[in-house]
N, C-alpha and C positions, 0 to 999 in steps of 0.2 A: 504494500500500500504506500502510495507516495509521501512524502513526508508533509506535514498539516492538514492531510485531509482529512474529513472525520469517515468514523466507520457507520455504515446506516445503521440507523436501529431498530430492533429489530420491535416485534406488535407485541403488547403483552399479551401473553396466554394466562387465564384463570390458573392458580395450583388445584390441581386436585384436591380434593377434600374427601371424598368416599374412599374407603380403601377395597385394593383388590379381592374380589369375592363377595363384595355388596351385591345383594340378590334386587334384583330389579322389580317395583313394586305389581308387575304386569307379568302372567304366564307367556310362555313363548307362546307365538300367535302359530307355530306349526305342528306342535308335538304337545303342548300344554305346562312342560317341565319348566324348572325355573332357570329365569336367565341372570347372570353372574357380572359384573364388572368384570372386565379383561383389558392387558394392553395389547396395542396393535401398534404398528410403524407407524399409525395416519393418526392418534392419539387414543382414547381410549373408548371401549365400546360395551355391551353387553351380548354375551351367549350363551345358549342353550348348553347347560349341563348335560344333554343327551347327545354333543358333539363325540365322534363324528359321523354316528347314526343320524341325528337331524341337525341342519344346519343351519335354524331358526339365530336370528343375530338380531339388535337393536339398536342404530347408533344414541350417541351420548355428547352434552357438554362433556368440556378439559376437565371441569368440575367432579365430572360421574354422576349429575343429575340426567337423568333417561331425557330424549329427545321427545315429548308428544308420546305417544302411547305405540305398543308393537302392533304391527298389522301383515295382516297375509301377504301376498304375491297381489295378490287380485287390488289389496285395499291400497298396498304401495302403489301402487298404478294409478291408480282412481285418485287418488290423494297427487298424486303429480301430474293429473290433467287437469284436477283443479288450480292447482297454483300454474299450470300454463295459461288457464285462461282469464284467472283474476287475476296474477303479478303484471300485468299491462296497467292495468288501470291505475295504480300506484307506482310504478318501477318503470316508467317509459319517456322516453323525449317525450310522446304524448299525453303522459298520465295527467290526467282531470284530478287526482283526488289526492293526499297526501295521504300515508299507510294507517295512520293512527281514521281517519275520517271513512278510507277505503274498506278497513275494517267495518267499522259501525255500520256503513252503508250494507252491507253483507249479512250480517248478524240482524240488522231488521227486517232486511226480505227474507231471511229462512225464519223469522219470528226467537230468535234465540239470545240470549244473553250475549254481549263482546266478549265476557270471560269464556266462556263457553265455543266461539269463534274464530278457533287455532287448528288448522288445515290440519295439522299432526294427532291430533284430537278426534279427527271425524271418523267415524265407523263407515262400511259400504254405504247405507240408506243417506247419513248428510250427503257422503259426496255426491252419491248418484242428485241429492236434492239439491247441492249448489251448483253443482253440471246443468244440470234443468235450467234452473234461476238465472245462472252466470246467460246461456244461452236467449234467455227471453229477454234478459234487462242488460241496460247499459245506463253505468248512470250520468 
């Protein structure tokens, strides 16, 4: 490194605070078995104690607080063509709404609480119900 230059710095990462084998407050969404705090090279995550029979996983904050709730194949999916079709609305050159307003606006067409209005959250039936919604409204 040259001499006076500064070295970049780097982002703070939360410390962990769970410790390894913290059981995830959620069944594995594949096998039902309980999912575990584990580290990975990408930071840390939870799985399935029934590895490597099932391969049920659930990522995590640095912290080891569970991301939103474990969900199938089918609901990871569903949960990520929602956030395709709503992070526009918030998250765009174009975006009309600011995330905190994008939110609410969201949470009152499905008739739901805002706390209750965390993509990571929704089971098959919300998303299929914000799919619908997203599809009929624009706000």
């Amino acid at each position: 490194m040259p001499r006076g230059s500064k070295r970049p710095r780097r982002p703070h990462r939360p410390q962990q605070t769970l410790p390894y084998g913290t059981a995830c407050p959620h069944p594995c969404p594949v096998c039902g078995g309980v999912l575990s705090l584990r580290p990975s090279r990408f930071g840390v995550f939870y799985g399935c104690e029934n590895f490597p029979a099932c391969r049920g996983s659930h990522g995590a904050h640095a912290n080891g607080q569970p991301l939103g709730v474990p969900a199938t194949k089918e609901v990871k999916l569903l949960r990520q063509e929602v956030h395709r079709m709503f992070d526009p609305i918030w998250n765009s050159p174009e975006a009309r709404l600011h995330r905190s307003a994008a939110y609410q606006w969201l949470a009152s067409l499905m008739g739901i609480s805002l706390e209750e209005c965390h993509v990571g959250m929704f089971d098959k039936e919300r998303c299929e119900q914000a799919l619908k919604l997203l599809k009929e409204h624009r706000p």
